[in-house]
PDB file with SEQRES, HELIX, SHEET and CRYST1 records, atoms N, CA, C and O in Angstrom:
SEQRES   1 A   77  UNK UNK UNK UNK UNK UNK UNK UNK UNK UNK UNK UNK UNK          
SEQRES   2 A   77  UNK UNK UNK UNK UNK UNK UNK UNK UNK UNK UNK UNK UNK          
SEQRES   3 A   77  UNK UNK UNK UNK UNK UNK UNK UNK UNK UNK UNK UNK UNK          
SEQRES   4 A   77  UNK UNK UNK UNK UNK UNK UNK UNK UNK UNK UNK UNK UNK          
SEQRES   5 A   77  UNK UNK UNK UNK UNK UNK UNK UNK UNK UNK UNK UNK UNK          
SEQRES   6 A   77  UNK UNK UNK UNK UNK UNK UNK UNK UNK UNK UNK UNK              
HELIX    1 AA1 UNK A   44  UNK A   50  1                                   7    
HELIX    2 AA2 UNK A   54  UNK A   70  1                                  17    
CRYST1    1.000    1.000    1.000  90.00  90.00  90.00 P 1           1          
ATOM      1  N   UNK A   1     -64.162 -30.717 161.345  1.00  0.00           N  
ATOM      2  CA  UNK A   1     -64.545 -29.673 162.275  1.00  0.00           C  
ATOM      3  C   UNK A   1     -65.943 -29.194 161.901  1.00  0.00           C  
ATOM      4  O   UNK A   1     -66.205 -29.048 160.708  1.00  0.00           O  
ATOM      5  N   UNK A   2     -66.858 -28.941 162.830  1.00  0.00           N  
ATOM      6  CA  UNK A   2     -68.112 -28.621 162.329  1.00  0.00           C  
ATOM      7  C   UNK A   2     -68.313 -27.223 163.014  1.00  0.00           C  
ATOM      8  O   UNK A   2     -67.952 -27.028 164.175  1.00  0.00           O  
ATOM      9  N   UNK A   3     -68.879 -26.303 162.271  1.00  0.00           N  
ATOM     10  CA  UNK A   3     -69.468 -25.439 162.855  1.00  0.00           C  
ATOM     11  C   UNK A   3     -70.495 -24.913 163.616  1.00  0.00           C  
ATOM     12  O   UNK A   3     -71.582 -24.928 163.038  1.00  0.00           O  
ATOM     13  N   UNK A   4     -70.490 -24.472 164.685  1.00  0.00           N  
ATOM     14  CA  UNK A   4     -72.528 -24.285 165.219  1.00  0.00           C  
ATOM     15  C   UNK A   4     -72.596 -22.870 165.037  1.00  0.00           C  
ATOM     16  O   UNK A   4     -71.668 -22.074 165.186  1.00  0.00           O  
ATOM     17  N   UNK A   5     -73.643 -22.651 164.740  1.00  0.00           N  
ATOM     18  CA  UNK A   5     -74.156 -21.445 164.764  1.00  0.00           C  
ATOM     19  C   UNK A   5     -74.041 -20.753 166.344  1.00  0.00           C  
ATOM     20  O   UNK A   5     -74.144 -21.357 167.412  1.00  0.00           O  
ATOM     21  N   UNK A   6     -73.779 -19.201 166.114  1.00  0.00           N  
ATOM     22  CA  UNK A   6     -73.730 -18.849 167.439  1.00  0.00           C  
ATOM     23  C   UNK A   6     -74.814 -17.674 167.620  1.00  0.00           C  
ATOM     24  O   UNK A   6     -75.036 -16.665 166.951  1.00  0.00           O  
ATOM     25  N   UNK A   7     -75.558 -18.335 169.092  1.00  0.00           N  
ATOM     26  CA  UNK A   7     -76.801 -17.414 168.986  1.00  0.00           C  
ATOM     27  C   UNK A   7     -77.072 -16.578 170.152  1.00  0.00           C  
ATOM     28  O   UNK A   7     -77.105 -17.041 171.292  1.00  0.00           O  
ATOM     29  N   UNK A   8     -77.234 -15.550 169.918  1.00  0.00           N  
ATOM     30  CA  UNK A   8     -76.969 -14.145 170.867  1.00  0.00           C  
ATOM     31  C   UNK A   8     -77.972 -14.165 172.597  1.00  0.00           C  
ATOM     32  O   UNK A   8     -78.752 -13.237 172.810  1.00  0.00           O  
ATOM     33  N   UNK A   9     -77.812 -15.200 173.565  1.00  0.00           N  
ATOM     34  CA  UNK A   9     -79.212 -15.310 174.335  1.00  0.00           C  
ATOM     35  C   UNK A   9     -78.360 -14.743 175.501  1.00  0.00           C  
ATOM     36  O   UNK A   9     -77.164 -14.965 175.690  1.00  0.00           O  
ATOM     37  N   UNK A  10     -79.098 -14.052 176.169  1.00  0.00           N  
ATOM     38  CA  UNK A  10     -79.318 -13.885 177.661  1.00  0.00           C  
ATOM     39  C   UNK A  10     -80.247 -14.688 178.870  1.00  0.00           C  
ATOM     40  O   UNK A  10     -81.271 -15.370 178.850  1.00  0.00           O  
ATOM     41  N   UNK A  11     -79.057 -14.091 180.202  1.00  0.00           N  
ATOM     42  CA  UNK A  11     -79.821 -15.090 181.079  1.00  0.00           C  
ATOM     43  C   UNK A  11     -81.019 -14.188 181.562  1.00  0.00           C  
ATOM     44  O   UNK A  11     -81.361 -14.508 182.701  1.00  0.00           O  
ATOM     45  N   UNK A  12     -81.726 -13.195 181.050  1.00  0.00           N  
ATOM     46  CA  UNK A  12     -83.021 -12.763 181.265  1.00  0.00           C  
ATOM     47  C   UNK A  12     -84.001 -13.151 180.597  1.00  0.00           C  
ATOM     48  O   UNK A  12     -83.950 -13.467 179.408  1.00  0.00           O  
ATOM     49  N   UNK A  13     -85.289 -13.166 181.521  1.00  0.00           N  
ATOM     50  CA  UNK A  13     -86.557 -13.831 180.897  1.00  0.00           C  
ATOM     51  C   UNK A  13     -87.007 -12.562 180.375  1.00  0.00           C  
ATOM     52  O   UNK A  13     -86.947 -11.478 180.955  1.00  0.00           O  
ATOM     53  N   UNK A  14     -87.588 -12.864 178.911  1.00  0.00           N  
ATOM     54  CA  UNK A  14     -88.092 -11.610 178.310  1.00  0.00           C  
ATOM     55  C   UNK A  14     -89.726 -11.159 178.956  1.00  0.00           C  
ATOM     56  O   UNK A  14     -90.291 -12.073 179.557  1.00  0.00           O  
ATOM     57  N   UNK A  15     -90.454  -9.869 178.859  1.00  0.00           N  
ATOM     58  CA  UNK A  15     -91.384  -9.156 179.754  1.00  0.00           C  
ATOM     59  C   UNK A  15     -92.317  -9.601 178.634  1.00  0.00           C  
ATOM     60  O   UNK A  15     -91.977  -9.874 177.483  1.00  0.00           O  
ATOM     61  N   UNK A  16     -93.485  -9.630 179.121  1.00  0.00           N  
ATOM     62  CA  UNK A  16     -94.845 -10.338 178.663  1.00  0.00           C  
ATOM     63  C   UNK A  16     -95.049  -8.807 177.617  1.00  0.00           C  
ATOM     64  O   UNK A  16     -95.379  -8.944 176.439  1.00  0.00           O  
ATOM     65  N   UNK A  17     -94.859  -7.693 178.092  1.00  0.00           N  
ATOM     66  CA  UNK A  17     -95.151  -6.584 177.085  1.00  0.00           C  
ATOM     67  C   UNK A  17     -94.188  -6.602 176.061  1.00  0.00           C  
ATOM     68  O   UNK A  17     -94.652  -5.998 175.094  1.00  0.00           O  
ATOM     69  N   UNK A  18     -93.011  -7.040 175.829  1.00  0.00           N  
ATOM     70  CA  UNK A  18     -91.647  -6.406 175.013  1.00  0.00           C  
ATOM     71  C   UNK A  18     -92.263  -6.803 173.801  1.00  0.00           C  
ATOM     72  O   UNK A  18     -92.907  -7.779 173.415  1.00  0.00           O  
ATOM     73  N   UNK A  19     -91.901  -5.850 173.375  1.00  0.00           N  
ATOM     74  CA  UNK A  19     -92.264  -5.915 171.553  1.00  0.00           C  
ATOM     75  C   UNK A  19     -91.580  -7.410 170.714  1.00  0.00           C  
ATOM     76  O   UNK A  19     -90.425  -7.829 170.781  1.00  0.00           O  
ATOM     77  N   UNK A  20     -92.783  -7.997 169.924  1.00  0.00           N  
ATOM     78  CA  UNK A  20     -91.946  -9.040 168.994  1.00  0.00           C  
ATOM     79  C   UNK A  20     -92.415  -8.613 167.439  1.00  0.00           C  
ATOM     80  O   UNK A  20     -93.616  -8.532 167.180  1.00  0.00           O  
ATOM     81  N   UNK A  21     -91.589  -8.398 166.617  1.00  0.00           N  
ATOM     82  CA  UNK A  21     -92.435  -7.892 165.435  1.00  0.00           C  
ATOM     83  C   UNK A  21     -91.648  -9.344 164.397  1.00  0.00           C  
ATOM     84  O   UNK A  21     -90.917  -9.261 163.410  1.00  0.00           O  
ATOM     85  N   UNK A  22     -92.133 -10.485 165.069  1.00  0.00           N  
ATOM     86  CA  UNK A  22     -91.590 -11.260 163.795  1.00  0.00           C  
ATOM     87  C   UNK A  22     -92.784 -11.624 162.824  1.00  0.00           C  
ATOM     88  O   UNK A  22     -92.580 -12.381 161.875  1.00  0.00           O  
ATOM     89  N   UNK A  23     -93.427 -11.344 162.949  1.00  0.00           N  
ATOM     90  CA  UNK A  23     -95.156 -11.941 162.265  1.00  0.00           C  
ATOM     91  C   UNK A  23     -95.976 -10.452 162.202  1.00  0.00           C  
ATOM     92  O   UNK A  23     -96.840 -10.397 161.327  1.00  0.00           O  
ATOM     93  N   UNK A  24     -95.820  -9.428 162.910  1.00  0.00           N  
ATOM     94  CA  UNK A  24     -96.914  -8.417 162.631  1.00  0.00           C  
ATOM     95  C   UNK A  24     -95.631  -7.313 162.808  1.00  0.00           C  
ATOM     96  O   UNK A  24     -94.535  -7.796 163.091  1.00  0.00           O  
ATOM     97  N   UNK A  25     -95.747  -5.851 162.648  1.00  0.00           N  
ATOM     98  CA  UNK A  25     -95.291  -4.763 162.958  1.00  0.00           C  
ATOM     99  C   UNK A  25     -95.463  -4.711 164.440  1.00  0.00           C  
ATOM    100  O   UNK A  25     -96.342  -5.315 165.055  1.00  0.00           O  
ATOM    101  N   UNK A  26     -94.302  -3.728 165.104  1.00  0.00           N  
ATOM    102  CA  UNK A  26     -94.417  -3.148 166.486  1.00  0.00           C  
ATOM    103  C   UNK A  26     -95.205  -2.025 166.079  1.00  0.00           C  
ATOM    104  O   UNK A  26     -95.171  -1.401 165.019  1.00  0.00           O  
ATOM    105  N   UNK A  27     -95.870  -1.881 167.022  1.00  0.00           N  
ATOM    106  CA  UNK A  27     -96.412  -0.733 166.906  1.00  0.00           C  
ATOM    107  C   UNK A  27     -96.021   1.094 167.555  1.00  0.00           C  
ATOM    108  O   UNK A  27     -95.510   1.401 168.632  1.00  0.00           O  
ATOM    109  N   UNK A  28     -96.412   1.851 166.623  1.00  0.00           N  
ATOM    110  CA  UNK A  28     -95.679   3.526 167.092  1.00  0.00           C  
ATOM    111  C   UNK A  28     -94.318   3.259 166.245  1.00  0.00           C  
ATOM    112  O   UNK A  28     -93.570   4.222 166.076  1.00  0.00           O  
ATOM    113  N   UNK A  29     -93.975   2.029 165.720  1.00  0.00           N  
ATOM    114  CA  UNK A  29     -92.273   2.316 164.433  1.00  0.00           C  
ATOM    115  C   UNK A  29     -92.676   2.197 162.975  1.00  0.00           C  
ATOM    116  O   UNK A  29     -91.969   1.859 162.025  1.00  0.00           O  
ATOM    117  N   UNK A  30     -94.151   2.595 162.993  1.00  0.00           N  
ATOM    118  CA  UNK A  30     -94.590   2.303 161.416  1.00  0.00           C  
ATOM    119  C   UNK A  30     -94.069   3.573 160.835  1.00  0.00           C  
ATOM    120  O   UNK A  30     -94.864   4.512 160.837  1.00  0.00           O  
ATOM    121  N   UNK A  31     -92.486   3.845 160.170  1.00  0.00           N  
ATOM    122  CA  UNK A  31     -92.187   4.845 159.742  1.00  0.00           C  
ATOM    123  C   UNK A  31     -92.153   4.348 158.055  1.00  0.00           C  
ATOM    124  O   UNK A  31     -91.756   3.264 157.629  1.00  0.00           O  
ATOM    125  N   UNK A  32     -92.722   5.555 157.233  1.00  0.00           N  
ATOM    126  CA  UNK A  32     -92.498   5.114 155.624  1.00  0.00           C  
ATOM    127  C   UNK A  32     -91.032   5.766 155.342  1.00  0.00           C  
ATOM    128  O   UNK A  32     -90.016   5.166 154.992  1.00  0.00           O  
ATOM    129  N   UNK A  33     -91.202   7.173 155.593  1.00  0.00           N  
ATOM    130  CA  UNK A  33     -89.373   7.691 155.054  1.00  0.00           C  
ATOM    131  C   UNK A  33     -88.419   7.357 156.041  1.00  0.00           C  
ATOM    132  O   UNK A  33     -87.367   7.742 155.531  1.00  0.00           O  
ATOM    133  N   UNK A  34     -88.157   6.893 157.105  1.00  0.00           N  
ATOM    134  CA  UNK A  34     -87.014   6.111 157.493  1.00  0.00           C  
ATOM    135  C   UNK A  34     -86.685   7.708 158.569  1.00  0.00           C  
ATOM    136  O   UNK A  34     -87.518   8.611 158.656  1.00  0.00           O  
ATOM    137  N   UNK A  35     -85.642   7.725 159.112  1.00  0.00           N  
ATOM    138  CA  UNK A  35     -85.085   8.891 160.241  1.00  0.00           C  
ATOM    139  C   UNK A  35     -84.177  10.001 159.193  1.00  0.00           C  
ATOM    140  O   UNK A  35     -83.946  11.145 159.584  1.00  0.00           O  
ATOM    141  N   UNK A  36     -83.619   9.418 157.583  1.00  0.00           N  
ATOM    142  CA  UNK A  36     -82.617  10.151 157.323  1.00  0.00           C  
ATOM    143  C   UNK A  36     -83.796  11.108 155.915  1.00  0.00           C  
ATOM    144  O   UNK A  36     -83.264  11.427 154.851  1.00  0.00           O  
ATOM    145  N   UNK A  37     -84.825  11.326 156.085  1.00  0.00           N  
ATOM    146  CA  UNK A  37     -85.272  12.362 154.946  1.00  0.00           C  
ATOM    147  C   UNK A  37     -84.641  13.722 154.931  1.00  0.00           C  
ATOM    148  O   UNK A  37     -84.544  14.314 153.857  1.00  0.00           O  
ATOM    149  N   UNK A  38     -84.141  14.341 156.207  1.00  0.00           N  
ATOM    150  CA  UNK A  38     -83.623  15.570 155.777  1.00  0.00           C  
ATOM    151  C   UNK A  38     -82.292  15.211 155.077  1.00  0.00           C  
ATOM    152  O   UNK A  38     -82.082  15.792 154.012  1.00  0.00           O  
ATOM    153  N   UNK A  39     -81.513  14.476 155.450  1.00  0.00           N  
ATOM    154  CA  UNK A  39     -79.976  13.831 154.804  1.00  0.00           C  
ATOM    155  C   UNK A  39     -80.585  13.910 153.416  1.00  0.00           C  
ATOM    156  O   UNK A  39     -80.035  14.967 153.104  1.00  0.00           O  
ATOM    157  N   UNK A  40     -81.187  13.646 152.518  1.00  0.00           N  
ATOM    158  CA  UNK A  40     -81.062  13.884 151.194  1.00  0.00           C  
ATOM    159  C   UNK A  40     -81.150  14.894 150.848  1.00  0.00           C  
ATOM    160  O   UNK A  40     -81.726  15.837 151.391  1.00  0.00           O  
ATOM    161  N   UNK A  41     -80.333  14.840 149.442  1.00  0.00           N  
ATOM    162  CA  UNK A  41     -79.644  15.743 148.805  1.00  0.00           C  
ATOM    163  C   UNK A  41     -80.382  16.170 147.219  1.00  0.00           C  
ATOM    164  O   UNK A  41     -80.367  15.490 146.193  1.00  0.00           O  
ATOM    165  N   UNK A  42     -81.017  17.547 147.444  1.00  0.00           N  
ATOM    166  CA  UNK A  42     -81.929  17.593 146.335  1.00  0.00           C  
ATOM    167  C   UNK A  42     -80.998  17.905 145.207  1.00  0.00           C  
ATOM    168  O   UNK A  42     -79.974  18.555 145.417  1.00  0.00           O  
ATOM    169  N   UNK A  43     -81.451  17.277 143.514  1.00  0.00           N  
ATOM    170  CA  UNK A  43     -80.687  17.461 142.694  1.00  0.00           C  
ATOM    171  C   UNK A  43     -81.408  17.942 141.539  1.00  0.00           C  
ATOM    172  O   UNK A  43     -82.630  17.796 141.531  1.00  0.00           O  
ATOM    173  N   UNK A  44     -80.917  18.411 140.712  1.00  0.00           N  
ATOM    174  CA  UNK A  44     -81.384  19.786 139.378  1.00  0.00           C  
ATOM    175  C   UNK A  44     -82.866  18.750 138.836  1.00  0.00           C  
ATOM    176  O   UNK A  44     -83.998  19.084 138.484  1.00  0.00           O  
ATOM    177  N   UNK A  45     -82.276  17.563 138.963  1.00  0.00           N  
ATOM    178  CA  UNK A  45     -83.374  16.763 138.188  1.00  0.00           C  
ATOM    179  C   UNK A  45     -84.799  16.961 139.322  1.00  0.00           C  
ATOM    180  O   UNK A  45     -85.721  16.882 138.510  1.00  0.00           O  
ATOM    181  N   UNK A  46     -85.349  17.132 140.468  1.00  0.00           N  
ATOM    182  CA  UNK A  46     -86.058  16.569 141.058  1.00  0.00           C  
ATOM    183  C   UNK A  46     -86.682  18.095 140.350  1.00  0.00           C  
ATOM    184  O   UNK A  46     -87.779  17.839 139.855  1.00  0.00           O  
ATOM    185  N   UNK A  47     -86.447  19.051 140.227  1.00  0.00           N  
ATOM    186  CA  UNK A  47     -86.502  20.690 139.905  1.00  0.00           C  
ATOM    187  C   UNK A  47     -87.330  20.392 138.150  1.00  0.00           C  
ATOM    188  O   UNK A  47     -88.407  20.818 137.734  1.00  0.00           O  
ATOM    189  N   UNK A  48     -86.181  19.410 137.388  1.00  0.00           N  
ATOM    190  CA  UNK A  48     -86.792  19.650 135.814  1.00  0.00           C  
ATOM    191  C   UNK A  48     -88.343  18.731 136.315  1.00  0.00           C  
ATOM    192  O   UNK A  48     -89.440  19.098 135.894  1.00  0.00           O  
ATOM    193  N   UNK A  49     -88.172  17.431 137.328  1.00  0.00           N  
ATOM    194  CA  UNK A  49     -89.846  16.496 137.064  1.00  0.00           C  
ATOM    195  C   UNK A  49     -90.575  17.708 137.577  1.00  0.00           C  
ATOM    196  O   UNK A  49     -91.685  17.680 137.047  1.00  0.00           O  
ATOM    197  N   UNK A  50     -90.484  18.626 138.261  1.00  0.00           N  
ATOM    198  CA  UNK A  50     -91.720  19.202 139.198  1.00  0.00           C  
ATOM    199  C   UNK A  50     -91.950  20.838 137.988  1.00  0.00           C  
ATOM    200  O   UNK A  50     -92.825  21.676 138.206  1.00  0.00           O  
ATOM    201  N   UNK A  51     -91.301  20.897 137.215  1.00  0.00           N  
ATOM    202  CA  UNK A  51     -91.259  21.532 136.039  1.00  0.00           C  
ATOM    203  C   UNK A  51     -91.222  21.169 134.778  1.00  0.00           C  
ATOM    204  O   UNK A  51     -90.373  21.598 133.997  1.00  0.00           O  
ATOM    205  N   UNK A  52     -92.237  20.257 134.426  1.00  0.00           N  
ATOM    206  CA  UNK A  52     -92.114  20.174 132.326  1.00  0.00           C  
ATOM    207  C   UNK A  52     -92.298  20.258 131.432  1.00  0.00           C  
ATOM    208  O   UNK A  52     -92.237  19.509 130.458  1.00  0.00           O  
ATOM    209  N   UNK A  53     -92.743  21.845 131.710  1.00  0.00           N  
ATOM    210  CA  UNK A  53     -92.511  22.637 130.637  1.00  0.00           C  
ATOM    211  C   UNK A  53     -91.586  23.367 130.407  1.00  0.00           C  
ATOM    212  O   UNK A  53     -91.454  23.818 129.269  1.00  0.00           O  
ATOM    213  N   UNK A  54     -90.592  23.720 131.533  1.00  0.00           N  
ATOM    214  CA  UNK A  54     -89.241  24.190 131.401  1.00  0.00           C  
ATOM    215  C   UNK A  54     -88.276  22.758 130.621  1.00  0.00           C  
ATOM    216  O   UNK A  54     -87.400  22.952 129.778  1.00  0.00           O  
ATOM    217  N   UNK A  55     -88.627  21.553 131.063  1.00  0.00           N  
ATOM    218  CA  UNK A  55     -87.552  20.533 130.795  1.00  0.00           C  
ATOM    219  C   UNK A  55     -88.074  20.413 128.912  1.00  0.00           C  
ATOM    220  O   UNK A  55     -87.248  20.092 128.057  1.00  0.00           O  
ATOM    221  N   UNK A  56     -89.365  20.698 128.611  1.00  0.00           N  
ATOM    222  CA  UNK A  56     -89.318  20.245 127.076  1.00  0.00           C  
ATOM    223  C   UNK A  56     -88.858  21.136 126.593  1.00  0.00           C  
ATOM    224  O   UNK A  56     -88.178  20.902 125.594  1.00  0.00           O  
ATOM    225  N   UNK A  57     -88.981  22.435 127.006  1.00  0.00           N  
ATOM    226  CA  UNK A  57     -88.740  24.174 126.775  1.00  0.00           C  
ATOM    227  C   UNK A  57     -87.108  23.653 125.791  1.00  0.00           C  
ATOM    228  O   UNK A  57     -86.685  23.561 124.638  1.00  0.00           O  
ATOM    229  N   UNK A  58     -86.600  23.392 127.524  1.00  0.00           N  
ATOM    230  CA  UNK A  58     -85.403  22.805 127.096  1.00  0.00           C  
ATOM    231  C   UNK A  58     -84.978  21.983 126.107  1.00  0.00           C  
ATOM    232  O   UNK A  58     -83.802  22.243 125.852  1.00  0.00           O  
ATOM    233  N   UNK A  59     -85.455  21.013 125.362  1.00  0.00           N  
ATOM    234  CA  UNK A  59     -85.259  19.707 125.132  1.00  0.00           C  
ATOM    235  C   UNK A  59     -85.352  20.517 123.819  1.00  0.00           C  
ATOM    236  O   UNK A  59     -84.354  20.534 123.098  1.00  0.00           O  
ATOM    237  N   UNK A  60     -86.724  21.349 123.358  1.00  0.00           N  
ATOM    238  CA  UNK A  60     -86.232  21.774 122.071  1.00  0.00           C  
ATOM    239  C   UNK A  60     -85.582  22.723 121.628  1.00  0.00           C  
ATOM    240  O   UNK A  60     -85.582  23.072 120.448  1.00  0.00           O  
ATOM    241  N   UNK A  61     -84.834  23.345 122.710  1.00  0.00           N  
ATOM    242  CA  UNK A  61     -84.118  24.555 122.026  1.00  0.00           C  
ATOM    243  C   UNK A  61     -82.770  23.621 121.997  1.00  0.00           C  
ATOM    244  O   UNK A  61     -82.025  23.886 121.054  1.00  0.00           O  
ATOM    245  N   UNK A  62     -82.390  22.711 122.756  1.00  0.00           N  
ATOM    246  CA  UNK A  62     -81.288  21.676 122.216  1.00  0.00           C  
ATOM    247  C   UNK A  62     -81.287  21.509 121.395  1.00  0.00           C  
ATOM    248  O   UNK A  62     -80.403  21.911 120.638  1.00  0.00           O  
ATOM    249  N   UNK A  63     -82.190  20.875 121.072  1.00  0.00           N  
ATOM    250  CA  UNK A  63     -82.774  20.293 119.450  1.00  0.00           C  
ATOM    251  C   UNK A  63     -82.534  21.235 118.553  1.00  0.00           C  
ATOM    252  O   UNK A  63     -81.985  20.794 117.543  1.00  0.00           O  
ATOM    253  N   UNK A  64     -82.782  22.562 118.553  1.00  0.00           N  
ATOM    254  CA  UNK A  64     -82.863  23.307 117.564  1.00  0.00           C  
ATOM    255  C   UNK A  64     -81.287  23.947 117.445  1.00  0.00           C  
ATOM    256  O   UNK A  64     -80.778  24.169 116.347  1.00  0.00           O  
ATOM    257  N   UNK A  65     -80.579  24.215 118.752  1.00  0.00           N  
ATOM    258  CA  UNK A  65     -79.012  24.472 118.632  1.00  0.00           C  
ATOM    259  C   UNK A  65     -78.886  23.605 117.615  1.00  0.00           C  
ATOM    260  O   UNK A  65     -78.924  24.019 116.456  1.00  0.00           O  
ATOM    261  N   UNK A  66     -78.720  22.279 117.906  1.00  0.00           N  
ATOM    262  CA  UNK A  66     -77.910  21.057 117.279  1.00  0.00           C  
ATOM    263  C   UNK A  66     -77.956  21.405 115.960  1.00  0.00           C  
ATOM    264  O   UNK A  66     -76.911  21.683 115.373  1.00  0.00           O  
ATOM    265  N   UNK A  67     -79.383  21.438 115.214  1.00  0.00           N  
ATOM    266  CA  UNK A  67     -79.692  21.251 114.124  1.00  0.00           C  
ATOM    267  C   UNK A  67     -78.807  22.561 113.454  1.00  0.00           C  
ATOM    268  O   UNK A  67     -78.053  22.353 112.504  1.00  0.00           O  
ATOM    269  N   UNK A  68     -79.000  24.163 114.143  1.00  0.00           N  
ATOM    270  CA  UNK A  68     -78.039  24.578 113.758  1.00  0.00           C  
ATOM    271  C   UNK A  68     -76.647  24.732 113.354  1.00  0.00           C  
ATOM    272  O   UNK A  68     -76.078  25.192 112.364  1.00  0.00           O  
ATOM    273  N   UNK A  69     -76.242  24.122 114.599  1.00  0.00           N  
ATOM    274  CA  UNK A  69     -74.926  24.116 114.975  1.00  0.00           C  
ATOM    275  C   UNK A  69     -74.583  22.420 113.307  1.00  0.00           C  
ATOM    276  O   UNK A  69     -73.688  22.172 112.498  1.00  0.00           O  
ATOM    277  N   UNK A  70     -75.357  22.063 113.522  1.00  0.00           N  
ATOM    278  CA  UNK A  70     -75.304  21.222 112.281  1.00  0.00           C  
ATOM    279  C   UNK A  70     -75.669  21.928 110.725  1.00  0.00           C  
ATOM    280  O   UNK A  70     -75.501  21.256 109.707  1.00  0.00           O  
ATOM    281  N   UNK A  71     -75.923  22.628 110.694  1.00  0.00           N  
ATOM    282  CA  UNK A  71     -76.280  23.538 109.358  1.00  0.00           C  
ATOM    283  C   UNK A  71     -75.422  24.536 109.006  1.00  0.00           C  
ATOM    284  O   UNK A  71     -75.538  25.228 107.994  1.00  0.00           O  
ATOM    285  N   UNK A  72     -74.207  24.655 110.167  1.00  0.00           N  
ATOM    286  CA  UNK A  72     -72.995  25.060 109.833  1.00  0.00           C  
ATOM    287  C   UNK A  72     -73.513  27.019 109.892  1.00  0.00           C  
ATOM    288  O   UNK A  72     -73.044  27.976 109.275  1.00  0.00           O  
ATOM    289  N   UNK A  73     -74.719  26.928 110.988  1.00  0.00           N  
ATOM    290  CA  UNK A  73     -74.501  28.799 111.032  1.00  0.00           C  
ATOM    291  C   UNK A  73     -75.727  29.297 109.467  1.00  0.00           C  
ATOM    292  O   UNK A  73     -76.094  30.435 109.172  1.00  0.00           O  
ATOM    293  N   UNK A  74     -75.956  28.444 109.008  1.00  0.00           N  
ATOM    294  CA  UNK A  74     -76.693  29.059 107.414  1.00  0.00           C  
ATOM    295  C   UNK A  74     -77.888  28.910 108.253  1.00  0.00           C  
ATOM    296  O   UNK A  74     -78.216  28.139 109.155  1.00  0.00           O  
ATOM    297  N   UNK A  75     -78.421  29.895 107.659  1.00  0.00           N  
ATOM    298  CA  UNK A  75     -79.817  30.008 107.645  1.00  0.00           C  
ATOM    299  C   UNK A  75     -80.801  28.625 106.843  1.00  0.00           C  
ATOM    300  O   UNK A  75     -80.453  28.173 105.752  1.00  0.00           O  
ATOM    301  N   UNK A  76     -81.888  28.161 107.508  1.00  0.00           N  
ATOM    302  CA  UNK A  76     -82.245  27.199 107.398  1.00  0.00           C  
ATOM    303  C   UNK A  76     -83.527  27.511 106.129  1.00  0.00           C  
ATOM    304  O   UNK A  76     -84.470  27.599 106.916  1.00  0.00           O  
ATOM    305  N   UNK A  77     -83.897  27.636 105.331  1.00  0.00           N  
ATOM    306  CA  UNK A  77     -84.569  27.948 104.647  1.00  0.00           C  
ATOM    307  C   UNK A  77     -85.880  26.904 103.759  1.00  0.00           C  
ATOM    308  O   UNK A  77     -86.637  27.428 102.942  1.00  0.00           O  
TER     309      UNK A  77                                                      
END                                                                             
């Protein structure tokens, strides 16, 4: 049994204007962010890149819990 490919044609002749974008762009659909930019969903991280000096702020008072919280509460001397 062989298979053929099945290919989607109509009995209309296509219009000398209709857009073909197989080799160049149509033109007026040159979109870069696509239709769904409001659909995204902003998250804590996009907040620490556009802030980093809050995110290192952060990074060393972690650092410095830990080390406490590793020194068992004593004063570090």
């Amino acid at each position: 049994m062989q298979l053929k490919p099945i290919n989607q044609r109509t009995d209309e002749a296509k219009s000398a204007d209709a857009p073909d974008n197989v080799f160049t762009a149509v033109t007026d659909y040159d979109k870069i962010e696509g239709d769904f930019k409001n659909l995204t969903v902003p998250s804590f991280l996009d907040w620490w890149d556009m802030n980093p000096k809050f995110k290192w702020g952060a990074v060393v008072l972690g650092v410095l819990s830990v080390a406490v919280f590793l020194a068992g509460g004593r004063r570090i001397s």
